[in-house]
Structures are given as C-alpha cells and as structure tokens.
C-alpha positions as CSV (number, residue, x, y, z in Angstrom):
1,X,41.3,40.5,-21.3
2,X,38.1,42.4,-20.7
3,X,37.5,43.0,-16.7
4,X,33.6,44.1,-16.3
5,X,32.0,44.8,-12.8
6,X,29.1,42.7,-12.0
7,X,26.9,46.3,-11.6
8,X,28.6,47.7,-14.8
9,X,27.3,44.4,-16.9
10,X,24.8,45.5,-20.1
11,X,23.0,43.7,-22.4
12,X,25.5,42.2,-24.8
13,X,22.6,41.2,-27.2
14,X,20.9,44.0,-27.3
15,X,21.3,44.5,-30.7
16,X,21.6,41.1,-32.0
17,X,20.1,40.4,-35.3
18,X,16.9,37.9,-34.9
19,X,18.3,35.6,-37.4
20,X,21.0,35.0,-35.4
21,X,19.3,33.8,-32.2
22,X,17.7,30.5,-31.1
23,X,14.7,29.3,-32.2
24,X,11.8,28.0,-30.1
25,X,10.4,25.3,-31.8
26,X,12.2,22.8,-31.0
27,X,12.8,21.9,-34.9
28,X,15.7,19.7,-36.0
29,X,17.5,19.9,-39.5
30,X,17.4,16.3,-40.9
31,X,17.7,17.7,-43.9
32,X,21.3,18.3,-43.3
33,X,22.3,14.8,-42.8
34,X,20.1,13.3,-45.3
35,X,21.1,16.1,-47.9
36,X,24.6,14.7,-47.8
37,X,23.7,11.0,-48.9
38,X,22.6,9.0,-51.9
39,X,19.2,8.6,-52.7
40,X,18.3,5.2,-51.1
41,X,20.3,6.0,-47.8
42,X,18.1,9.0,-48.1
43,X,15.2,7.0,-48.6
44,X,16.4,5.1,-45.2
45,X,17.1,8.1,-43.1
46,X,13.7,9.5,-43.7
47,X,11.9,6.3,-42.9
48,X,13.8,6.0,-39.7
49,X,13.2,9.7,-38.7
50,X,9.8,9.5,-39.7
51,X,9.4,6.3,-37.4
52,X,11.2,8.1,-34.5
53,X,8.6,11.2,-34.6
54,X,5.0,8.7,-34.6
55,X,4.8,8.3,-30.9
56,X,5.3,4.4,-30.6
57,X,5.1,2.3,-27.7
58,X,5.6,-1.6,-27.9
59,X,4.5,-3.0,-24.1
60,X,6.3,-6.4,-23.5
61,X,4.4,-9.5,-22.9
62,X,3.1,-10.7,-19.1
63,X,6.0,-13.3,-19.3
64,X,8.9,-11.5,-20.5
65,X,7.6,-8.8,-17.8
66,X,8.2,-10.9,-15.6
67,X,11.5,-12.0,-16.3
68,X,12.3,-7.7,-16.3
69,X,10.9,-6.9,-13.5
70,X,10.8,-10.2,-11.0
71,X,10.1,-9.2,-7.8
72,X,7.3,-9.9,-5.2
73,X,4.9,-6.9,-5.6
74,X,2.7,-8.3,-3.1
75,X,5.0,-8.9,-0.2
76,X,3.3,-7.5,3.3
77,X,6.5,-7.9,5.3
78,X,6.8,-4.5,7.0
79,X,10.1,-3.0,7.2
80,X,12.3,0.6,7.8
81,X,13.7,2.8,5.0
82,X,17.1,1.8,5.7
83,X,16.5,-1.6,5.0
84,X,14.4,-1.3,1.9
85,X,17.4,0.8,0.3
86,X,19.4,-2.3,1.4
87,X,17.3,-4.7,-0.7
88,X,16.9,-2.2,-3.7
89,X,17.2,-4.7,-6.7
90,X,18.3,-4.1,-10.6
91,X,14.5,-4.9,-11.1
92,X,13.1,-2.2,-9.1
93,X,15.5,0.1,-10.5
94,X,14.2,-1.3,-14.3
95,X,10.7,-1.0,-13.3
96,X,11.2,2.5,-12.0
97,X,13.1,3.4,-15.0
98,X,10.2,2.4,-17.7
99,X,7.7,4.3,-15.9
100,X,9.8,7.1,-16.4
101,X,10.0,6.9,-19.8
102,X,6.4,5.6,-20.2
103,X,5.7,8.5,-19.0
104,X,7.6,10.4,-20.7
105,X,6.4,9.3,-24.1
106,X,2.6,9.9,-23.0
107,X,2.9,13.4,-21.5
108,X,6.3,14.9,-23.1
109,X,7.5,14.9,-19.4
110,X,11.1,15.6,-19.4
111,X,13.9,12.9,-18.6
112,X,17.4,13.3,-17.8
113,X,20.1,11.0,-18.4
114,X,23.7,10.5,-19.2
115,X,25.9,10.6,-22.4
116,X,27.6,6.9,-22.9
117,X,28.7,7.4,-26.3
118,X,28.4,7.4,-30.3
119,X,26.4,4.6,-31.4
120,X,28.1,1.6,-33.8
121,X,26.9,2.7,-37.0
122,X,26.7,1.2,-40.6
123,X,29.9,2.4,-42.6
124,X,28.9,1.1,-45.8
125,X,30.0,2.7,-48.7
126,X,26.5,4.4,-49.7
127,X,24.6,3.4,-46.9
128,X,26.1,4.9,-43.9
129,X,24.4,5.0,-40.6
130,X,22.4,8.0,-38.7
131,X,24.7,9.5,-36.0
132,X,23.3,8.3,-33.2
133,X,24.0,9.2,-29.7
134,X,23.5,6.8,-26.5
135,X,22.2,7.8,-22.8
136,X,22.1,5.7,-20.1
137,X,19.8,6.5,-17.2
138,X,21.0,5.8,-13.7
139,X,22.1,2.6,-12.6
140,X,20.1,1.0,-15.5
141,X,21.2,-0.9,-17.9
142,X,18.5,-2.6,-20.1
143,X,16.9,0.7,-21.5
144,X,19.3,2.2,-24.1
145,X,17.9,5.6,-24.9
146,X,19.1,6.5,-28.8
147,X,18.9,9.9,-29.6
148,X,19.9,10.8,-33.5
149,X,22.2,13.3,-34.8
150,X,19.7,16.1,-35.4
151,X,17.8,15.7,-32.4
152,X,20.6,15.7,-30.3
153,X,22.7,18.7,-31.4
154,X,20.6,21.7,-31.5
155,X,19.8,23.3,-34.6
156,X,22.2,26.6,-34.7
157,X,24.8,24.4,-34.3
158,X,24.6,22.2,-37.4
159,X,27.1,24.5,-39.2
160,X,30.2,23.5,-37.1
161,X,30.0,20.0,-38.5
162,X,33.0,19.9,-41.2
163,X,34.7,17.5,-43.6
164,X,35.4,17.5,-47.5
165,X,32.9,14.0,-48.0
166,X,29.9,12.7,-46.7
167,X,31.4,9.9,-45.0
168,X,34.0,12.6,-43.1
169,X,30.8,14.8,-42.0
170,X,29.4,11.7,-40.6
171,X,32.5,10.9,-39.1
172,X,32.8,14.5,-37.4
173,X,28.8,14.1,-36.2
174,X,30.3,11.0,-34.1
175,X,33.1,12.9,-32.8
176,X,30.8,16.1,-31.4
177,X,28.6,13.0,-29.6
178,X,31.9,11.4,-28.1
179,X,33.1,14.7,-26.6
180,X,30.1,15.0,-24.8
181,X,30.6,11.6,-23.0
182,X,29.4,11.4,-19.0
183,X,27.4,14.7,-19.9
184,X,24.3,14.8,-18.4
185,X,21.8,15.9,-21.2
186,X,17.7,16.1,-20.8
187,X,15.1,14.2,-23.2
188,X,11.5,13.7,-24.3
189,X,10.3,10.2,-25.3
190,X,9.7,9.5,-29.1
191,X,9.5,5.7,-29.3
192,X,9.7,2.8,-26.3
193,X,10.2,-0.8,-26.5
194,X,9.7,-3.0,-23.8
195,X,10.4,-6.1,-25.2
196,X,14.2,-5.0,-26.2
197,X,15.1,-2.1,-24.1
198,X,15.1,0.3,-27.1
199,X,14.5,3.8,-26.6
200,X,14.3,6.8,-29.4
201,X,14.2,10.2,-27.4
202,X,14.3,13.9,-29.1
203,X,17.2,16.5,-26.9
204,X,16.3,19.5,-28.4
205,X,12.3,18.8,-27.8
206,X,13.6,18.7,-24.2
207,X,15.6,22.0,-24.4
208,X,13.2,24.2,-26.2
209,X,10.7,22.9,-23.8
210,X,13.2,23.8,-20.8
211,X,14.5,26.9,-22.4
212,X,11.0,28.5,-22.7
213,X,9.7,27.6,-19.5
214,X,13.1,29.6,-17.9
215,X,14.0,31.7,-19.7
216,X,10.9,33.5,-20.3
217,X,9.4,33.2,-16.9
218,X,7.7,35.9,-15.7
219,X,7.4,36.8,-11.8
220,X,3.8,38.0,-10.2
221,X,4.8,41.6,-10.6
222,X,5.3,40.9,-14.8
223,X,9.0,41.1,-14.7
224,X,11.3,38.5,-16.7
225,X,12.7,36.1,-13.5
226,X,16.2,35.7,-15.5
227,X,17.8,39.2,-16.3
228,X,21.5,40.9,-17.1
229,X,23.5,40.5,-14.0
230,X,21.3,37.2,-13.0
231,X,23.3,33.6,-11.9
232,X,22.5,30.6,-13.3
233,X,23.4,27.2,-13.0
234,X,24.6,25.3,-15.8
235,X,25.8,21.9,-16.9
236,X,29.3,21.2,-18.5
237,X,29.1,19.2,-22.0
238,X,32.3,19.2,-22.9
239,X,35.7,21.0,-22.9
240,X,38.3,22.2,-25.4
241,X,41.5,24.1,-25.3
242,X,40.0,27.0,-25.3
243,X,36.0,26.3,-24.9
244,X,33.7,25.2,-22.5
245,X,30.5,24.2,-24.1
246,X,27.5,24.2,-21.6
247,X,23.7,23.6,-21.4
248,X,22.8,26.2,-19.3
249,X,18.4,25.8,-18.6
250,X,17.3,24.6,-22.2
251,X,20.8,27.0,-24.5
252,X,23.4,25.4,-26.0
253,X,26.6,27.7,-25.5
254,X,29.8,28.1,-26.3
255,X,32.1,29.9,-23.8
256,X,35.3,31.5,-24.9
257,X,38.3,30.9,-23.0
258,X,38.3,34.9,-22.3
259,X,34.9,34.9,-20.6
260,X,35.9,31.3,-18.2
261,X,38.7,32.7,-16.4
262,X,40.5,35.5,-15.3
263,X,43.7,33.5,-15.3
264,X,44.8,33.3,-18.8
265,X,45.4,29.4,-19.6
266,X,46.6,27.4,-22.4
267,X,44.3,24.6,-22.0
268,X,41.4,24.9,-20.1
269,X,41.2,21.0,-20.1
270,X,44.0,21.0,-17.9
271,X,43.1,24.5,-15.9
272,X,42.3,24.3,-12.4
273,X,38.9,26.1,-12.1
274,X,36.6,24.2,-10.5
275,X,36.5,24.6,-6.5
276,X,35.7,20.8,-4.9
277,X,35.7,19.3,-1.4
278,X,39.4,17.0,-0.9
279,X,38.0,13.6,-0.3
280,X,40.7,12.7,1.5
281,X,41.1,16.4,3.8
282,X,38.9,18.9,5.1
283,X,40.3,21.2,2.4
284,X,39.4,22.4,-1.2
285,X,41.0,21.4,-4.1
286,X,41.0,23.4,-7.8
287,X,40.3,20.7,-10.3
288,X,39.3,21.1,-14.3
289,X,35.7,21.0,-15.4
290,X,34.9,17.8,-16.6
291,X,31.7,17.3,-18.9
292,X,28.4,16.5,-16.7
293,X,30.1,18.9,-13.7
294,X,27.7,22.0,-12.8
295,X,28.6,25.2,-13.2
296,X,27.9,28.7,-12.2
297,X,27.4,31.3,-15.3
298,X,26.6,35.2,-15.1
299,X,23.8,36.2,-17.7
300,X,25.7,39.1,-19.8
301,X,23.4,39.3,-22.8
302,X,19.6,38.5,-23.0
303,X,16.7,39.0,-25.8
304,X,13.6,37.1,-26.6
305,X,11.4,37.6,-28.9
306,X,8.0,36.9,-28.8
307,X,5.2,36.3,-31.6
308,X,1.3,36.9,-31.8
309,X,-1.1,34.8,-33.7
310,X,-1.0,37.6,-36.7
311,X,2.6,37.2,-37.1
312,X,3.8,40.4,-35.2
313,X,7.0,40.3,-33.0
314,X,7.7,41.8,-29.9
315,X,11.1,41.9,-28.4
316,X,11.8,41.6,-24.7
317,X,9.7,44.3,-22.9
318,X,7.7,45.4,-25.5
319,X,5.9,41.7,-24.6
320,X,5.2,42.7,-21.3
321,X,1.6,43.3,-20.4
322,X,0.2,41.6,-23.9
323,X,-1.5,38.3,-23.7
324,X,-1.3,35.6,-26.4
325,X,2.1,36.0,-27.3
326,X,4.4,32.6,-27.9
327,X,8.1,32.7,-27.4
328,X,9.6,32.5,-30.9
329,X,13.3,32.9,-30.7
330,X,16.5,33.3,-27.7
331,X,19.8,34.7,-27.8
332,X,21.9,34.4,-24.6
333,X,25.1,35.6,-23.5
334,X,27.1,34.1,-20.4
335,X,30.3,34.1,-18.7
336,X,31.7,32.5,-15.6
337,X,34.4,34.6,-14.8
338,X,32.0,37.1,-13.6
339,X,30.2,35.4,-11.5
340,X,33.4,36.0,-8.7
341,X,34.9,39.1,-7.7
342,X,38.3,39.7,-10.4
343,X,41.4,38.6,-8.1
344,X,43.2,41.1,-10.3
345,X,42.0,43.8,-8.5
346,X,40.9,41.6,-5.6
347,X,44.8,41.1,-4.8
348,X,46.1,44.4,-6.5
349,X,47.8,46.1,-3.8
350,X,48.9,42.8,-2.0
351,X,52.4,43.1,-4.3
352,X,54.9,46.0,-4.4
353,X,57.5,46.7,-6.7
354,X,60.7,44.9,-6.1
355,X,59.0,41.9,-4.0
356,X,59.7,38.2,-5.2
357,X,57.0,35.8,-5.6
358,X,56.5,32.4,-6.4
359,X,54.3,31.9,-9.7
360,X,53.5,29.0,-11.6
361,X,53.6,29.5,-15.5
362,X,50.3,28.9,-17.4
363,X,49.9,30.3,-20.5
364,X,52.9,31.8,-23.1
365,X,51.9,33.6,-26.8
366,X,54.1,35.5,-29.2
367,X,53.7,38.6,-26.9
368,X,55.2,37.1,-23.6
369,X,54.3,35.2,-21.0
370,X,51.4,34.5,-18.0
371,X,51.9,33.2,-14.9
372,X,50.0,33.3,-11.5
373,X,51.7,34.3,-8.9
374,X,51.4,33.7,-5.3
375,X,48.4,31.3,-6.4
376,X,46.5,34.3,-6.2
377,X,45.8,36.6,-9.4
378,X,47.5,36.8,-13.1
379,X,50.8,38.6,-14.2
380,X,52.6,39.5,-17.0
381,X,56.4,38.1,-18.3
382,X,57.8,40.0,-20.8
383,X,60.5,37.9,-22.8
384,X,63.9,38.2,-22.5
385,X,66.1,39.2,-25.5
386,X,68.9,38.0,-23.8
387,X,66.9,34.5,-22.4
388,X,68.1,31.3,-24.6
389,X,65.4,29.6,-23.0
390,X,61.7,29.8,-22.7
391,X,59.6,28.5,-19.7
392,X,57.2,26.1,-20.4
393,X,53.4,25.9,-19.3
394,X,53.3,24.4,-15.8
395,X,56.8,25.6,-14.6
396,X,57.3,27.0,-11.1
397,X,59.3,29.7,-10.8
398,X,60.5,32.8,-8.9
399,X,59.3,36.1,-10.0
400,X,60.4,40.0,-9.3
401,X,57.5,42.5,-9.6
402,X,58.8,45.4,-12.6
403,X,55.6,47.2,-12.8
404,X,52.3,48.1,-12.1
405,X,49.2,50.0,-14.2
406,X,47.1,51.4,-11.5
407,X,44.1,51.8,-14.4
408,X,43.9,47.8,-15.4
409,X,45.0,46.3,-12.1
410,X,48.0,44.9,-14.2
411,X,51.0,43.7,-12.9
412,X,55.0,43.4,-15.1
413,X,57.1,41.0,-13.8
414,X,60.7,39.2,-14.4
415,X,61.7,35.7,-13.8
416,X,64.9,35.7,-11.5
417,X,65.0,32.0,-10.8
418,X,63.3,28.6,-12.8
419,X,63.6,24.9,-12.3
C-alpha cells in the first residue's frame, strides 16, 4: 500500500492524455441509450430528450394555486421567529420549493436535492423506458424532479454500463441510479410543471457548471485556488466493496479502496472510517460512509486545459496571464487517506517485539492476513502452515509482534490466541 507524505504529494496527472480527462461542456451521450433500441423507441427517446432540453414552464391555474399553496399571504398578525418556525406549513415549504425551481429554470441557478430512486419504467419488449432517476428536495413532496439516464451520469462514465442485450443495459442504467439512493446530487432546471408536480432537471449541466467555477478559480494574485496538496470537501454517492464513488465540486470520481484507507479492509461498506459525534455519549464513534455523507479528499493530481476562440489549448499554467480562454476539459486525482497523518508511522514505535496486542481481523488475501491492532494502525499475519483454521474478517484476537521494517513502518505479527 503506497504511503505518500502530504509535502511529498505530486501531480499524479501531470501527464495524462487530454482524451482521457473530463470535458467541460456539460454534454450528455443520448446517443448511447438510444443507439441500443429499435427504431420507434428511438423515435420516442429522441422526442422526449428533445422536449426535456426546450426550456418549458407550464404555471398552474389561480385555483389549483390555491389549493398548492393555501395559506393566508396577507395575514398582519405580528409574531417571533420561534413561533413562525412553529407554524411552518407543507404549503409554505411547496411554495418555497417552486420558486426554487422557477428559478432555476429561468437563470440556470443551481439546485440541490436528494436521490429517491430509479423511476418505474416501461419494460416492453421494444419499447423500453428512459432510465430515469428521481430527486426529492427537502421536506417536499409534490415536486418530483426526473432526471434521465444521460443527464444524470456523467459522460466519461457511460462506458461502465454492461450487459449482453438492450434490455440488460437498461437494466444496469437502473441499478447505477439505485446505488446512489439518499445521495445528495445538484441540478439545473429543464422543464417545470405546476399543475402536476413534474420536474425534468439536467445533473451534469449542474456539475460542469460547478466544476468550472472551482476548479478553475483563480485567486487576485492569478494563481489556481485549488492545487496538489489542497483539501476538499466532497459528497459520498455511493459505496462498493472496494470503491467509494464521490462528487467532489462538479467531478465524478471513483476512489480505490488503496487511496480510502490506510487500514486494509475487505469491504469498505462495512469499514469503519467515518469519525461522528455518539448521539447517545459525549464520545466519537467510527461508522461507514454512507451515500449523501461529506467527506474530506486530498487533491493528488490536477490539469485543466483551457481553449481560445482559434482553437489553441493551453494547459494548466501556460493559461495563466492570457485572457479569453474557456475551460475545455478536467482530470482530477484524489485520495482520503491522505488527508490524515498515516497511523502506520504515526503509532510505529508504540509496539516492540515480543509485546501482545489485541487486534481485530479485517482483511485476509492469498498472501496472509490484516488486522488492526490495538485499534490503532495496520499489521501483518503471515499464515500458518501448521493452522487448520483460518480467522475470519471481524475476529478479535490476541496477537505477538515477530517483526518490524524500520523503512515501511511495517509491522509482522502471530496470532497466539482467537475466539
């Protein structure tokens, strides 16, 4: 497992190829969807994208307004803060929540809301349904923002979307919608209804928007405001075994499981990383990330590129100084391990050879087996030839410290008693 210092960090994406980097626009690939059906479903999807992109807004009548939002506007009864938050009704919240969008659909303002799920879609044989993914906004529940496949998913990602048939790749489209469920995502308005709650919204409008207003802020001086070696806060989308996909300011990333923790684990779904107030003691508590959970990141690898109205690119600081220029494409690199201190070294010289320690198994391969001990840093089991039985992931057991590598900070140990 790779242990870099904080002020040893450089820029992973230095040399990354433009192709391979995120583009700017905003675009979507619809033609990867509709590419997969038959030529009146085709005929469907494009009608319905091209309806989502006109900027529609349908304004409900003065009496079904008033059945959505009825509440006395006029009243003149004078009262405190505290008892106005008291007396906050769904209405008020529904009326607040379509000015947001209104809003939103006007100026491209953007909103934020949170995953519910996959949309019930049309399974017709030849006729299947868009992919469609729901947000909810707040504690609102008449406007049901849609979002489709391809403007929710960003563009560089469209190639992890498998299956042998049309109807599987549809199928798996649902599936990378419902892991992100309770995520908090951000959106721009494409289409509002008032009279039934409907709502069509564009994610990746929203991200390219946030990602270049970020990302390729400059500070008074003319230096970038997000660097190598910067912090940022990101959002969890979702979590695999050995993943953690985030939306960290407008990017889309995946995180290996080497780069989340220094503590090698065999599920991050299950791994304790996450550092939260007891809301029962005045303690802390180590939970898993959860999708829609912030989370700190360490910027390892950074380059924009930039474009002038001729065409030319400029990458990173060759921008600097020239006016004109329009961010074209991103590639970002970003790890949360580093952003603490590595309790490998941290807690090096707190064990000596010979001492027993308790340690709690939490990750085993065909090389041996990891384990924290003393709920402090990582160590390594090697396995026992003459061992008819292997711990399992989770175990508590008792540990003797066999060795140490003064150059990696790692530390051999045997298991001299197990549950």
């Amino acid at each position: 497992m790779p242990r870099r210092k904080k002020e040893e960090l450089v820029n992973a994406l230095a040399d990354a190829d433009q192709e391979s980097l995120q583009s700017m626009s905003g675009e979507t690939d619809d033609d990867f969807v509709i590419g997969n059906l038959d030529t009146e479903a085709q005929n469907q999807a494009a009608d319905f994208l091209k309806a989502m992109d006109e900027r529609q807004k349908i304004t409900a009548s003065k009496t079904k307004k008033r059945g959505l939002y009825n509440d006395d506007r006029n009243a003149t009864i004078a009262m405190d803060d505290a008892d106005l938050e008291d007396l906050i009704t769904d209405e008020d919240i529904r009326w607040e929540t379509y000015q947001k969008l209104s809003a939103s659909l006007l100026s491209g303002s953007v909103q934020k809301g949170t995953v519910f799920k996959a949309a019930v879609r049309s399974r017709e044989e030849g006729k299947p349904g868009m992919p469609t993914a729901i947000i909810t906004m707040d504690d609102d529940n008449y406007f049901k923002v849609k979002i489709p496949f391809t403007d929710f998913v960003p563009k560089e990602r469209m190639s992890e979307v498998r299956g042998e048939t049309p109807a599987d790749k549809l199928n798996y489209m649902d599936l990378m919608i419902n892991k992100r469920t309770d995520a908090q995502v951000y959106f721009v308005v494409k289409k509002l209804d008032e009279e039934t709650g409907e709502v069509i919204a564009s994610r990746t409008e929203a991200m390219a928007k946030i990602s270049r207003s970020k990302w390729f802020e400059r500070t008074r001086d003319n230096k970038y405001t997000i660097n190598v070696g910067t912090p940022v806060l990101g959002i969890v989308q979702y979590v695999d075994r050995a993943a953690i996909c985030v939306d960290a300011l407008g990017v889309e990333k995946v995180i290996d499981v080497n780069d989340v923790s220094w503590i090698r684990y065999s599920d991050l779904r299950d791994a304790p990383l996450r550092r939260v107030a007891s809301k029962t003691t005045r303690t802390y508590e180590e939970v898993p990330y959860k999708p829609g959970d912030p989370i700190r990141l360490m910027v390892t690898g950074i380059k924009r590129v930039f474009t002038d109205a001729e065409g030319n690119t400029y990458v990173d600081d060759e921008a600097l100084g020239k006016r004109g220029l329009r961010p074209k494409q991103l590639g970002v690199a970003l790890s949360v391990k580093l952003c603490e201190e590595n309790p490998d070294k941290r807690y090096y010289n707190d064990f000596e050879l010979g001492d027993k320690v308790s340690a709690e198994i939490t990750y085993v391969n065909d090389r041996g087996i990891f384990c924290k001990i003393a709920n402090k840093r990582s160590a390594f089991i090697r396995f026992n030839a003459n061992s008819t039985a292997l711990p399992l992931v989770g175990d508590k057991v008792i540990v003797r410290i066999t060795g140490k590598n003064d150059e990696n900070y790692q530390i051999n140990c045997d298991i001299v008693w197990t549950r």
